[in-house]
N, C-alpha and C positions, 0 to 999 in steps of 0.2 A: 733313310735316317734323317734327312733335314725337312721331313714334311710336318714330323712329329713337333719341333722346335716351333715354326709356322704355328702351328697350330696352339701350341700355347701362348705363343706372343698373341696371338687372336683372342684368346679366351679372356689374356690379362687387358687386352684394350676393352673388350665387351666388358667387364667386370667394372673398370674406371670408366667407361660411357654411362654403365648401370648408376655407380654410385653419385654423377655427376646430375642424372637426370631424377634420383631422388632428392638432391641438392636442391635444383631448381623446383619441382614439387613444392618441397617444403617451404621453402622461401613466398613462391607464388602464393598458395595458403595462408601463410603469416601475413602477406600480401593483401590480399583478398579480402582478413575480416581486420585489417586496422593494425596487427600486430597486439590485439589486446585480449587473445585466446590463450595467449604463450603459457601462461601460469599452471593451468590444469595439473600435468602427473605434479609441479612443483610442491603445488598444497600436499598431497598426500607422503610427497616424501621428505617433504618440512614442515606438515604441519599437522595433524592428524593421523599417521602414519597405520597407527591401528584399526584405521577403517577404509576398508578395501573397496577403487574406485568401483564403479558400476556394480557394487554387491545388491543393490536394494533400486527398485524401478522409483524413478521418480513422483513422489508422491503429489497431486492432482487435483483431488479435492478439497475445499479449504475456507471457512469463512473469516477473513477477517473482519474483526470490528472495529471500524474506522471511526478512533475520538479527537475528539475538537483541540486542537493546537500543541498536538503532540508527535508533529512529526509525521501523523499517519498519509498523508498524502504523496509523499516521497514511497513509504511502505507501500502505497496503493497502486502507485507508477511501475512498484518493482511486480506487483501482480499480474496487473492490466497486459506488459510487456512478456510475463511470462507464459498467459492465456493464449499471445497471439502467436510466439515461436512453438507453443505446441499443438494449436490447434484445438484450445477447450470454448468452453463455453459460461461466458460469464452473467452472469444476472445482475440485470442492469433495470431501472425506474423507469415505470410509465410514464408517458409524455406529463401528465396533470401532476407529477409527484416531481418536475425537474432534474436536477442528478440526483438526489438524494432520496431515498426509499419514505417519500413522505415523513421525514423528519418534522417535529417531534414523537407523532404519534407511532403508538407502537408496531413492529414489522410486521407485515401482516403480505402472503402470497399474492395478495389483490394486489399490491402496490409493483409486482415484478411484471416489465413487458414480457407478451406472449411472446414476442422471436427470439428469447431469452430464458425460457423456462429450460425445465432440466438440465440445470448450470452443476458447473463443476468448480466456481468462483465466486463467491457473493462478498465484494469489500467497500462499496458506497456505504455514507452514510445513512444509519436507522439508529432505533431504537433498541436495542437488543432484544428478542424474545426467540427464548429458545424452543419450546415449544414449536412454531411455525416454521423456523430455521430448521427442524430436525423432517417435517415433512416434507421440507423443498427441497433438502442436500440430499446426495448420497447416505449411506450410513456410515462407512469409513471418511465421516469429514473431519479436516483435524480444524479447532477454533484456535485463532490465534490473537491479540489485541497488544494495546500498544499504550503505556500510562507517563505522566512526565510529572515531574517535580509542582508541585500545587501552585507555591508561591509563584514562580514564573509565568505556569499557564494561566494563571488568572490574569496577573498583570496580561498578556497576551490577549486573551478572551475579553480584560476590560475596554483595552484600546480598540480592537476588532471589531465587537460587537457593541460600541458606542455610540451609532447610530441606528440601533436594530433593537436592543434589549431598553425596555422601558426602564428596568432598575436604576439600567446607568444613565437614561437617559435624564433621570430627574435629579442626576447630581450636580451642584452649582459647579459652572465650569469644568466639567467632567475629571471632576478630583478624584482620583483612586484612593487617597486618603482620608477625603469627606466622606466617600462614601463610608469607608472602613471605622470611622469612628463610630455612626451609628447605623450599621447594614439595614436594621432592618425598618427602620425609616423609608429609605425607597426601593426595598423591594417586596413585591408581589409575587409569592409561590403561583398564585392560580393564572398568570399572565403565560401568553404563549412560548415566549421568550426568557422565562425565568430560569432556565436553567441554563442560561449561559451564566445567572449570577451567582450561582450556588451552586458543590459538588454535580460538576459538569460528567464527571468522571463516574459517578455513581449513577447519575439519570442516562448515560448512556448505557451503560450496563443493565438495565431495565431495573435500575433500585431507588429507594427513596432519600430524594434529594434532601427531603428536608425533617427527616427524623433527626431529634434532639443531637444536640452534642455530645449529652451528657452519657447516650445508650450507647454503649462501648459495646454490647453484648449485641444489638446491633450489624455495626459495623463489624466485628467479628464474627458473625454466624454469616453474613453476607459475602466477606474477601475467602472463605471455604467455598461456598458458593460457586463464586467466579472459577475457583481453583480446581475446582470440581469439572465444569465445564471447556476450560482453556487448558490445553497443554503447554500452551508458551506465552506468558505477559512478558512482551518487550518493555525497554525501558529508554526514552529518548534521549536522555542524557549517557545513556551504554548504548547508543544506538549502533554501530559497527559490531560491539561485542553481542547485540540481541538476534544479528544477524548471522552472525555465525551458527551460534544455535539453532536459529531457524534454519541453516543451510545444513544443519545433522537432521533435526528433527524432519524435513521433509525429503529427504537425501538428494537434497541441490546440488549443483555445480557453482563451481566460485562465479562463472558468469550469470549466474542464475541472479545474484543477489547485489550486480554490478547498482550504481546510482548514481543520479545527480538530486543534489537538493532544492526540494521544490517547497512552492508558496511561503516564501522566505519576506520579513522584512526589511524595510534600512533602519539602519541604527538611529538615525532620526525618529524614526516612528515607535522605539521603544523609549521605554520610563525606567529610568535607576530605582529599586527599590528603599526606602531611607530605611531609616536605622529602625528597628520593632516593627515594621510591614509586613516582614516575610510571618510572623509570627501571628500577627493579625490574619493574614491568611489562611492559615491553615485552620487557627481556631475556628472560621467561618465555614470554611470549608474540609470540616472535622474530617467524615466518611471518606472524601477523597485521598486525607493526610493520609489517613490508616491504610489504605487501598496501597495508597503508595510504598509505603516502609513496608509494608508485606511481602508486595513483590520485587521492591529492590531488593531486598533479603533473599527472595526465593531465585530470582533470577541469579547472582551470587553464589547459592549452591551449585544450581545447573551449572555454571560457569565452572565451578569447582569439579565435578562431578566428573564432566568432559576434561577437564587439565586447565590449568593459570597458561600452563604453556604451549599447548596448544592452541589455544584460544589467542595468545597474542601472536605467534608464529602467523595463524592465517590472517587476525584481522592485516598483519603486516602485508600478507600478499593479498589480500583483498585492497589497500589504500594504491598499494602497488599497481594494483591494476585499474585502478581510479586513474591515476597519474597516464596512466596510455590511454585508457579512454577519453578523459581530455586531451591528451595530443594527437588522438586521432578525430575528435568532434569538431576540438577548437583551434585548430592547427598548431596546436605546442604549446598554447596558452592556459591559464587555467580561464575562466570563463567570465565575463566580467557581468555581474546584474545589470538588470537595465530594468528602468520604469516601463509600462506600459505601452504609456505614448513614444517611446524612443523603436519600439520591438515593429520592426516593418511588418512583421506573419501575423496575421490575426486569429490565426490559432493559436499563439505563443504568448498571448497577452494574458495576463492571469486575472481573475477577477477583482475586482477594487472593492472593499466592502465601505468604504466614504473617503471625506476630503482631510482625514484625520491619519490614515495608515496607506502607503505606499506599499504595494505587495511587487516584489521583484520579480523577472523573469529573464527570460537568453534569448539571443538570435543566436544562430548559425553562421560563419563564417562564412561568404560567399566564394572564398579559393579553397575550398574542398571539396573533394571527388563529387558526385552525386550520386555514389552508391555511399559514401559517408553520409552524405544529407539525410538518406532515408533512411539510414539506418540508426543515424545522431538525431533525428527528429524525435523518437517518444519519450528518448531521457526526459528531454525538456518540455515535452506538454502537459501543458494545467490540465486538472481534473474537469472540468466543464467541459474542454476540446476534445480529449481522451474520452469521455464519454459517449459524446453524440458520433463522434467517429466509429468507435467502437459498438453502438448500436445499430449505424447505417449497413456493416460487414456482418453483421450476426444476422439481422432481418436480409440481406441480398442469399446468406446463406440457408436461411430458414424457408425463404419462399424456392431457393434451387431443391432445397428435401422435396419442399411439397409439392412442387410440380413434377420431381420425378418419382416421386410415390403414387402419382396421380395416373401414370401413362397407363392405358389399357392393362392388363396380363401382366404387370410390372409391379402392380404395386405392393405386393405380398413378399415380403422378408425384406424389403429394403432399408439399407440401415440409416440411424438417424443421422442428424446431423450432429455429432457428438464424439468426444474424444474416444476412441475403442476400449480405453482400460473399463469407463464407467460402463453398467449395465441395468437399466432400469427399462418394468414391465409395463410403462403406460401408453397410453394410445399414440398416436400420433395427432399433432396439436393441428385445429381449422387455420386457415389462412386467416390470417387479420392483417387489414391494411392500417397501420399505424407510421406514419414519417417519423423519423429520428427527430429528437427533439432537441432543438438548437437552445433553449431559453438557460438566461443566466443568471434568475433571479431566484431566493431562495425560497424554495415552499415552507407555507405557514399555515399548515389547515388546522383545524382545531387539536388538540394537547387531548391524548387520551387519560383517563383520570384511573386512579384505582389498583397499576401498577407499580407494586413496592418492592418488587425482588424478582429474581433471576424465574420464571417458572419451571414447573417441573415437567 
């Protein structure tokens, strides 16, 4: 009779030993990745609730198109980082084309390095042509871009590219006002650099920067166009709330879409706009204005569509979880900018485009983990480091396929070097020795001409 009692008091310590050592588990875990995973089942039961975690594989293939001072570099960061925790494979510029897919002229497969082909990621700057884009992608790719308020990006684009775009460069004391009194005074459509002065946002979409103001008909048969091609135009001034949607539409994880803001000014190096600018702007930069009220409007339904409140519930745990990821990058702090020359990592220095605009970046605290380091390191790296690092791991991986494709008896069904969802019937690529290409200046090869719209 008293073996039976024993024996229960056993089971009930086993039972409190069990539940003590999933305690510790869990804790460890939390542990492990910073404390800034927590949030997961939360979003779906505060925030989206009607769509059920892990219903939908995470979606993979995907080009964005990365436009000029709209925040897309931050978006690009949140790419780059998601290629490397899945293991895909990003299409990344030949050494001659720098980071950017030989910008201005238009995209073209010649400008993608070969240790980089059959990408499941294309979000460097180019030129939009879909066409070319639809033979290098997968067929399930989804297009996604990203547009900002006109008045501001220009002001941005004029300071920025003040020493690079002739337009602005022939204005007395680089007046954004001069200039705007009579634009077309100094600027030149047929210059390399002209479209940083005009509908930036239309020439990167492969459309015409410099059709009349007055063709409304235009610019409306073109923002169908885009709309036709893009499932999701983000909006940088909703940039949390663009996000969100991007986290349905590709059925991401709230860490999927974590961030720090990148290639940011100091407020020194911005311009107040005075009184009738804003308006000056847009009338110059007609195509872009329309572009814009388009899809704020359209972005606005999607937002609708999904729920007002749901959409604020997550961005609330999405900020949330901003707030632990700075306290586990920056040791509790939030992150403070730093010049260039202050940043010890020379990976972390962002690129200066003159002695006119300060571009900010972050160090790393040196009393944190160094699994935080490594892990806190890609938030914060500039597009120029992010890329040639990210070419060095693609090419060490591309020549690992080809050498073991190569081996005697071996080489038949070996698979590529490529994420398993994607499945594409082409050869497998010759070894090309190409070094990762460190240059941080911007390519400027001739302006292809004769491109007025999105092709078919």
């Amino acid at each position: 009779m008293s073996a039976q009692p024993r024996d229960e008091v056993q089971m009930k310590w086993q039972k409190k030993i069990f539940l003590v050592l999933i305690v510790i588990c869990t804790v460890s875990v939390l542990l492990h990745h910073g404390g800034h995973f927590t949030w997961n089942n939360q979003v779906f039961h505060f925030g989206c609730s009607h769509q059920a975690q892990g219903a939908k594989p995470k979606h993979s293939n995907i080009v964005f198109l990365k436009t000029h001072k709209t925040a897309s570099t931050t978006m690009q960061n949140i790419l780059f980082r998601f290629a490397e925790r899945n293991n895909l494979t990003v299409a990344l510029p030949v050494q001659a084309c720098g980071h950017q897919f030989c910008y201005p002229r238009s995209f073209s497969s010649h400008f993608v390095h070969l240790h980089t082909l059959r990408p499941n990621l294309t979000t460097n700057h180019m030129r939009f042509n879909k066409t070319a884009l639809q033979r290098l992608m997968p067929n399930d790719t989804i297009y996604i871009t990203i547009l900002r308020e006109p008045a501001s990006m220009f002001e941005s684009l004029f300071t920025y590219y003040s020493r690079h775009c002739m337009s602005f460069k022939r204005v007395p004391n680089g007046s954004l006002e001069e200039f705007l009194v009579e634009p077309l005074r100094y600027y030149r459509p047929e210059e390399i650099d002209s479209m940083y002065a005009r509908n930036t946002l239309t020439f990167d979409l492969g459309g015409d920067k410099d059709r009349p103001a007055k063709d409304i008909a235009y610019a409306h048969e073109f923002a169908a166009e885009v709309e036709k091609v893009f499932s999701l135009v983000m909006i940088s001034e909703y940039f949390d709330e663009s996000l969100i949607l991007l986290r349905h539409l590709l059925s991401w994880d709230m860490e999927d879409i974590l961030y720090v803001k990148l290639n940011m000014r100091t407020e020194g190096s911005k311009k107040k706009l005075s009184p009738g600018l804003p308006e000056k702007i847009q009338a110059w930069n007609s195509i872009d204005a329309y572009l814009y009220e388009y899809f704020n409007a359209s972005l606005w339904v999607k937002l609708s569509d999904l729920g007002l409140d749901c959409v604020a519930k997550e961005v609330q745990l999405l900020r949330q979880a901003q707030e632990r990821l700075m306290g586990t990058c920056f040791g509790g702090k939030m992150p403070l900018p730093r010049s260039a020359a202050e940043i010890k990592n020379k990976d972390l220095r962002p690129w200066q485009p003159s002695d006119k605009v300060d571009i900010v970046g972050y160090d790393l605290p040196v009393n944190i983990s160094r699994e935080a380091q490594e892990r806190c390191l890609k938030y914060i790296m500039p597009e120029i480091s992010y890329t040639r690092i990210l070419l060095h791991s693609q090419s060490l991986r591309h020549r690992r396929g080809y050498l073991k494709s190569h081996v005697p008896r071996q080489h038949i069904g070996t698979a590529l070097p490529r994420h398993s969802q994607v499945h594409r019937s082409q050869p497998p690529l010759p070894f090309v020795h190409s070094p990762a290409s460190g240059t941080e200046s911007k390519s400027t090869p001739k302006q292809s001409k004769g491109t007025t719209k999105l092709e078919p």
